[in-house]
Structure formats: C-alpha cells, structure tokens
N, C-alpha and C positions, 0 to 999 in steps of 0.2 A: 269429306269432312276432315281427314287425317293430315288431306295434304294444305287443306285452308288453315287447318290450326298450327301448321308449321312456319305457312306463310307469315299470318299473324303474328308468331312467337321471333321469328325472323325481321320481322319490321319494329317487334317490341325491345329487341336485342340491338339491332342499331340504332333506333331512338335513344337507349340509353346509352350507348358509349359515344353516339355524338353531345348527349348532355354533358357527358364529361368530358370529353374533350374542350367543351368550350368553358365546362367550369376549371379546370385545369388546362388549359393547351401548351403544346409545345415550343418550348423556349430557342432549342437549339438541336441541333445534330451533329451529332461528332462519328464521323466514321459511318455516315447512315443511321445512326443509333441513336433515337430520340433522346430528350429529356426534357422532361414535364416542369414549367414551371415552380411547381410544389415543389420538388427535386431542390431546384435551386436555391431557393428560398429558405429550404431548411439548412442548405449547406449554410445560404449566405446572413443569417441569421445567428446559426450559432457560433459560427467562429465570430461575427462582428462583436457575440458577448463574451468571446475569449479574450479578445484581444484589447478588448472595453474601449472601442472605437465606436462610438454612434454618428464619427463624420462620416463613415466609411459609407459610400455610395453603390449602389448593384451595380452601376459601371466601373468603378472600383476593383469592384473585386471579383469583376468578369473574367480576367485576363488570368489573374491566378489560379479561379475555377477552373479554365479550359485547359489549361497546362496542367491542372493534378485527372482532369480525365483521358488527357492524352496518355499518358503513365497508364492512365490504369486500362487504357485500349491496348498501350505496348504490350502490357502484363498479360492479358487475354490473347494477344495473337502470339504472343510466345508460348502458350496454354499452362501458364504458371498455376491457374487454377483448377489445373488436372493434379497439381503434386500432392501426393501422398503427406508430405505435410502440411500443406497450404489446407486441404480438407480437412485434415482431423484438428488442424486448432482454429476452422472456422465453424466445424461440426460443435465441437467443445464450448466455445463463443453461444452458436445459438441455443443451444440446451439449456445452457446457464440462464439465458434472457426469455426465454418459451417457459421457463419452470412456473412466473406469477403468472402464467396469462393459464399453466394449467391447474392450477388449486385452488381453491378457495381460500380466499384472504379472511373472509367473515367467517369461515370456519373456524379458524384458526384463534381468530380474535375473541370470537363467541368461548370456545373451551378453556383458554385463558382467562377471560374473566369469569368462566365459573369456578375455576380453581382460588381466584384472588374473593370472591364472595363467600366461599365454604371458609375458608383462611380468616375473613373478616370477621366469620360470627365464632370460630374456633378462638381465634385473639379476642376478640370485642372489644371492647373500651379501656380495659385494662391495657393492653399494647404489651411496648415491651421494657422488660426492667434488667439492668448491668447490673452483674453482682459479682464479689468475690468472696471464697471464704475458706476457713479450717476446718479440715475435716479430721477426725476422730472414729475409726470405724468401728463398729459394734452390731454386726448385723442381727436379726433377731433368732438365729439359733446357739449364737455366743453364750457360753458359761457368764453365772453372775461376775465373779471374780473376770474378767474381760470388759461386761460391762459397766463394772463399777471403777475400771481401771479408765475406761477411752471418758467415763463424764466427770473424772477427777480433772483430768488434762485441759478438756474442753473447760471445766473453771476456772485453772490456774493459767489456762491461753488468756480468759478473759478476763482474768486480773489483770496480766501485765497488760494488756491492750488499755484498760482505766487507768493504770499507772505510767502510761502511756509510750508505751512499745510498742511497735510497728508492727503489721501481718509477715514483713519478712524475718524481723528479731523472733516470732514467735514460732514461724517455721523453723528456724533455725535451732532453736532450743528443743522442740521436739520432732528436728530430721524429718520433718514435710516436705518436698519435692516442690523446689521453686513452682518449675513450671504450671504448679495447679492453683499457684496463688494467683495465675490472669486472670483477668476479669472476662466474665461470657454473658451473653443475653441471654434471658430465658422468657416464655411464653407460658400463656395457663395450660397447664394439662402436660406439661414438658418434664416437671420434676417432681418428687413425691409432693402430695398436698400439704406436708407440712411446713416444707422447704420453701413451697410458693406462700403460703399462710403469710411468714415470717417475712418474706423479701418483695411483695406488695403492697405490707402492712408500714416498713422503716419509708423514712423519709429519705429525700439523695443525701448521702455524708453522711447517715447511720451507723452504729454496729450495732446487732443483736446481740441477747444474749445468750447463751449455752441454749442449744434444743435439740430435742432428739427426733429420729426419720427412724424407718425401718431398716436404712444403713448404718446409722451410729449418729454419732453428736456431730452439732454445726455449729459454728459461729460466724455470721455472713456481716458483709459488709456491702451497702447498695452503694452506687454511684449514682446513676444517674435514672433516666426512663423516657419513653416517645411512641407517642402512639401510633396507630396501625394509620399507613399512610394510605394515600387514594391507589386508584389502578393504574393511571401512568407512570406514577413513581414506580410501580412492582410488575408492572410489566413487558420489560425488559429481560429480568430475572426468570420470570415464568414463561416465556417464551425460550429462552436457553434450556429450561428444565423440559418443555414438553417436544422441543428436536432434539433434546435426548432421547425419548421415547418412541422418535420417526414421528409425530404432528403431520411433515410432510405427506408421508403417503397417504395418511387418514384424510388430507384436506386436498389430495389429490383423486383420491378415491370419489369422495364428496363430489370434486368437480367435475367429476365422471360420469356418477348417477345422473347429476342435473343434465351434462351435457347430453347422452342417450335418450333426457326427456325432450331435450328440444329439438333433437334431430327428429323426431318420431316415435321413438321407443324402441325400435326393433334392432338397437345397437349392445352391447356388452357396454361397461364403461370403459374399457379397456380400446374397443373400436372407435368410441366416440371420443377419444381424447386422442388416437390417430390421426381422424380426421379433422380435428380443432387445429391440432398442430400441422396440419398442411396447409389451414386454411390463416393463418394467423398473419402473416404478410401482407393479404388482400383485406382482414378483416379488423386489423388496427393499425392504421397509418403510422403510429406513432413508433410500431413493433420492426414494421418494413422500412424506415426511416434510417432507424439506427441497425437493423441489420446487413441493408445497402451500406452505412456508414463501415461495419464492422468490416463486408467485403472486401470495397476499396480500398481500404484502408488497410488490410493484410497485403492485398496486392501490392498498392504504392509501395508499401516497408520493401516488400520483396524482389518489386523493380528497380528500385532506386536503390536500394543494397547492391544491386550486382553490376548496373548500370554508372553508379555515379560513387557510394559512401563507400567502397571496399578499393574502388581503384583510388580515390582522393587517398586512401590511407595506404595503400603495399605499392603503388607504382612510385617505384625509387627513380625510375629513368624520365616520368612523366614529370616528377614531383624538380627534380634537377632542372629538366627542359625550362619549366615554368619559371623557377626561381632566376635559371641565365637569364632568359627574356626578361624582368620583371625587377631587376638587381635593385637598382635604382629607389625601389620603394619599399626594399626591406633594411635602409639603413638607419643604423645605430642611434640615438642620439648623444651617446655616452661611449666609451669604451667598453666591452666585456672581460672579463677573466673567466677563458674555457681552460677548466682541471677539474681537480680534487682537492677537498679538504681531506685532512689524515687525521685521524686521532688516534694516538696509540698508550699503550700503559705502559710503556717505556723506550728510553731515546733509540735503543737497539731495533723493536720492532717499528717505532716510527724510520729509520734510515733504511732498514729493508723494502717498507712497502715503497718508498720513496725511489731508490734505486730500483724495483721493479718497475715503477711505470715511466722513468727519465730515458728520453728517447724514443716512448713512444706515440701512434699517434692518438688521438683524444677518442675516437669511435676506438680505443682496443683498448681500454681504461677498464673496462666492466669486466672485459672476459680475464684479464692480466690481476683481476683480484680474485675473482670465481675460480680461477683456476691456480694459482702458487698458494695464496691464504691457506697455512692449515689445519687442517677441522676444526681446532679448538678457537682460531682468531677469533670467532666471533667475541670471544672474553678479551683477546687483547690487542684489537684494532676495532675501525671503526671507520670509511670512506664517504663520503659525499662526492659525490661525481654531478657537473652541471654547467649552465652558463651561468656566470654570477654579474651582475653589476652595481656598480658600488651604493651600498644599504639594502643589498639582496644579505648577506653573509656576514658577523662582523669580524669574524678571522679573516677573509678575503680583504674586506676592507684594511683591517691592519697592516697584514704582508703585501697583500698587490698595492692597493692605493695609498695605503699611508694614510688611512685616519682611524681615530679611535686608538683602542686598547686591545683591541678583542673580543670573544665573547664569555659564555662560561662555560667553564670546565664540563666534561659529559663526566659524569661518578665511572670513579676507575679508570678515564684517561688523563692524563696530567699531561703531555706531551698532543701539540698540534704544530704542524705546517702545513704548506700548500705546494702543489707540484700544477703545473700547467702554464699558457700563455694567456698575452695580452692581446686579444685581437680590438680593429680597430671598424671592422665592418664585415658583417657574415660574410665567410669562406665557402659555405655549403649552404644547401637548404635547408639540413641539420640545426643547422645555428637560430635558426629561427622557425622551425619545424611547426610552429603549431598555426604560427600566421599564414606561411605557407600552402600548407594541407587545406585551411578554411576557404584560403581563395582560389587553389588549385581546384578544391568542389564544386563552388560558383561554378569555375570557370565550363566547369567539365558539364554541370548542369543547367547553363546555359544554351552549350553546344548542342545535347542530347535536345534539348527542348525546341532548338530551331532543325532541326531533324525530325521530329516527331511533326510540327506543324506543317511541314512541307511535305509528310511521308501521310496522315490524315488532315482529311477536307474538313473542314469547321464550319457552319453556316449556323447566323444569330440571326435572329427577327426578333428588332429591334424593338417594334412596336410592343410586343411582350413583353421585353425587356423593362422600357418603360412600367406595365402595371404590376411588376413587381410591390411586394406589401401595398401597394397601392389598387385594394380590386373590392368587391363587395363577396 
C-alpha cells in the first residue's frame, strides 16, 4: 500500500508540472538555463511601460533581452554572486520587499482606524478652532492683590484692543513674549473648560472679552475653525504615530499567529513566518518576479561595471586608441578656446596667476593653481579652466573672439583675462572627452556582447515566442 501511494503521489507530482509547463513553457535557453515564457513577458512588459513604447514588438525586444541575460550568465560564471557584497545588498533588497508579504496589512489598518474613531467622538462635531490670545497669569493660589493686578491688565489690554490696537501693540505695552501671540489649534478637552467655553462660543474674527481660568485672565481672539475630517485625510498621520510605537512587529506578530494556523498549528509564530518567507518566491509570482528582477539586476550593474562602464572611464590609452581611429567624427564645428578664465581682486594677482600658467600645457592648468595659489587666494583669485566656444563664456567671447562686452563682474574681482589657445579641432581625446568616453562604451559593449554570444548557446522556440501576451 506504502509503495502504491507513492507511486500515485509520483504520477500526481508530474501531472502537475507538466500542467505547468504547458501553462507556462519554455521560451528559450541560454546557457542550458531555461526561461519560462512568464519570465519574459514580465520583463517584456514592463520595460515596454518604461519606455512608453506600445510599438515595441516581443521580437523587438528579444535581442535586447538575450543580451542583458548573457551579462548576467557572465556574472554567474564569474561567481559574482558568491561576493560578500553582491549578498548582503541583495539580502537587504529582499527583507525590505518579504517585510508586506510578512504582517498583516489589515492589522495595521484595523488599529488605525480605531485610533481615528476614539479621536472622532473625543472631537465630535465641534472640530477644531485657531485661536490666539493674552494671557495675564494669576493662578489660583495668588494673593488678592496679584489677582486684582493680572484682571486690571486683562481690562485695559481690552480696551486698547476696542480702541483699536493690535494683539502685538498690546503685547508690547505689557512685555508679553511675542512668540505666545501665534495662533494654535485647540480641541475639546485640550484646554481649561473655560478657555474652550469662550473660544467655541466667538465667531472667526472675534475677540473676547477679559475671563478668567484657573491660570489667570484671557483675552482670545478666534480665527478661524474646520471640522474633524474623514479617515483618509488622518491616516497618514496615524500611521506615522503608531510605527513610532513598532505597529510593525505587532502586525508581524499577528501575521504569525495566522500563519502557524494555517500551517496546522503545531508551529511558533516565529517558525511559521520562517517558513512563509522561504516559501514566498514560489507562493506569489508577483514577489518572485521582482526579486529575480532585483538579482539580475545587481549582477548586470556588477558586470558591466567591471566589464564595460569603469574601462570606458580610466583607460586613457583605450580611450586615445579610440579617438586616433575615429578623428574624423569628433570634429569641431566652430573653433574652441582651451584655457582659463582668471578673476583676480587686483591687476598684481590677476599677472601672477597669468605668468604661472603661460607656457604651460592645458592638462597642468588645475594642478599649477592647486599648487602655487596661497591659502588665502581663494579671496583674491578665482579660475575657470575648460573648453569654451563662442557664447559658452562671455569673457571668452570678448578676449578670444571678439564679440560682446564681457560678462559681470564676480563681487570682489574687478580684474579678468584669459590665458590659453585657439584650437581649431580636437588635439586629444581630452578635448572632447565626454563624446568620446560615450562611444568608446558602445564600442567596448558591443565587442563584450559579441563575445558572450559566441562564448554561450542561445536557443528560441519561436513558436513560443509568437504566444507571447497572446495565450488564454
């Protein structure tokens, strides 16, 4: 019976992965290494809504796919995904995106709005009311003579207020501390009851008149009022206040107890949320989708950093090679003026820096000011170093080409000229560095790519290919 019920469970077992195989099958192999239709689809999907292309075709955008998974085969057989860093900020990555699949959402949302329900019947219909006001303090263990002095004040505040002097004129006359005249919101139950009494009762643009609290005298002045809004508006708010108080673990906790229910019971929550989080890849497509995404996507950065983006930027001798070969299509349509602009706070320091860089070559410009400048230049010089061409600079303009006026003065240098030459077509690859370096990458990440295709086997079945977004 033991070994019939295995048989059984054995034919039940590939029943179903051949069901899936035909509801997803395999699109391609790169390197022997499947990939499932779904795969593609999601790639080919969401970059087509990156790039907001809906011409874009799955033949389209085959070519590009198989090229970022060749990368990230390279990545794998180089075992970049063994490094010590490549783990801990892929580890990091899925913590961060496993944390909603392990709490409860409805937990969370649930204790929020019981917070914002207790709130609504602590406010109620009153809401809330902007007030400002003078205060006069007298509290109730004060001698008479204290209290008969703070509601003498609070009257004659409130005279000049009807004779119409302002809460700051009045602060002022009796050395009240601005800062208490801003205006603050208050709720019921927030301030003594008689303070609220009087500033629920005024209309907006009130002033009261003289009353007393168990602090001393008031004379308020409402502005405005708005009532106690819905739960969307306030919970935002109330959700910041209760992941102050850790929410998370309590709605992680929650999703613990549930989960130990559904495994059987005979789990901790603590186990059962172990095993959720192994099982979360196979148990929400959507989870496994974008953490395949996050993978490759460390890897490619990692490959192509060392492979392609770091030589395009330091190989000096690659970056020249490129530019010899290539002359022809980095030329000028203008002339340049490669120097310096100088601005100095006076004609003595403008002829020094000038006779420091006269004679030399343009690449030794940065380090010939970094290093003579002293300490204090930075007050009384001031260099631009670059390729200029004309309406890049309008000092350039002026001295080199002859148009315009100039530009304006920088405060504190009154003194500019310019030191450098005319050139008529890059000298170096320097001169045009950035154009360079961008096609020097192409070029380098073209080469790697036709290396990679020839170094792994590619095999597409086409007919796949075809029922792409096209399947039931």
């Amino acid at each position: 019976m033991r070994r019939l019920y295995t048989f059984l469970l054995s034919l039940v077992t590939v029943a179903g992965l051949s069901a899936q195989m035909a509801d997803d099958p395999v699109l391609m192999t790169i390197n022997g290494k499947k990939i499932l239709r779904s795969e593609f689809e999601y790639a080919f999907n969401k970059n087509r809504g990156n790039i907001s292309d809906s011409t874009m075709t799955a033949e389209d955008y085959l070519q590009m796919y198989i090229d970022f998974k060749l990368k990230v085969a390279e990545a794998e057989a180089l075992k970049l995904d063994t490094l010590t860093s490549f783990k801990e900020e892929y580890a990091k990555d899925r913590s961060q995106l496993a944390e909603s699949y392990l709490t409860d959402p409805d937990y969370v949302n649930e204790e929020a709005y019981k917070i914002y329900a207790k709130d609504s019947v602590t406010i109620g219909k009153d809401g809330f009311v902007k007030v400002a006001h003078l205060f006069f303090p007298a509290n109730q263990k004060a001698d008479v003579a204290t209290v008969e002095a703070s509601k003498a004040k609070a009257d004659s505040a409130y005279a000049m207020l009807l004779a119409g002097a302002s809460f700051e004129d009045v602060a002022i006359r009796y050395s009240i501390p601005k800062q208490t005249l801003q205006p603050f919101e208050i709720i019921k139950g927030q301030a003594y009851k008689e303070f609220e009494t009087v500033a629920y009762t005024l209309k907006d643009g009130e002033c009261s008149a003289p009353f007393e609290s168990p602090a001393g005298f008031h004379v308020v002045r409402r502005f405005s009022s708005r009532p106690f809004g819905s739960f969307d508006e306030y919970r935002p708010a109330i959700i910041k206040m209760l992941e102050r108080e850790n929410i998370q673990l309590r709605a992680r906790m929650k999703r613990g107890f549930d989960l130990a229910e559904e495994f059987g019971g005979n789990m901790t929550p603590q186990e059962a949320l172990a095993r959720e989080d192994s099982l979360l890849e196979s148990k929400y497509p959507e989870f496994g989708n974008l953490m395949r995404e996050y993978y490759e996507g460390l890897l490619f950065f990692e490959v192509s950093t060392r492979e392609v983006w770091d030589k395009a930027l330091a190989d000096e001798e690659g970056l020249n090679s490129f530019f010899e070969k290539n002359r022809k299509k980095y030329l000028f349509d203008s002339p340049r003026y490669r120097g310096a602009v100088v601005h100095a706070n006076s004609q003595e320091n403008l002829d020094m820096i000038k006779n420091m860089l006269a004679g030399k070559h343009f690449d030794e410009y940065k380090a010939v000011v970094e290093e003579n400048l002293p300490e204090d230049s930075v007050r009384v010089v001031r260099v631009e170093i670059g390729l200029f061409a004309a309406g890049d600079n309008a000092w350039v303009d002026k001295y080199v080409f002859n148009q315009g006026v100039g530009g304006e003065y920088r405060k504190g240098y009154a003194y500019v000229d310019v030191v450098g030459t005319v050139i008529d077509a890059p000298e170096t690859y320097k001169d045009v560095k950035g154009a360079v370096q961008n096609d020097y990458q192409k070029h380098l990440e073209n080469k790697w790519v036709k290396q990679l295709r020839k170094k792994y086997k590619v095999n597409v079945k086409k007919k796949v290919l075809k029922t792409v977004n096209n399947h039931n």
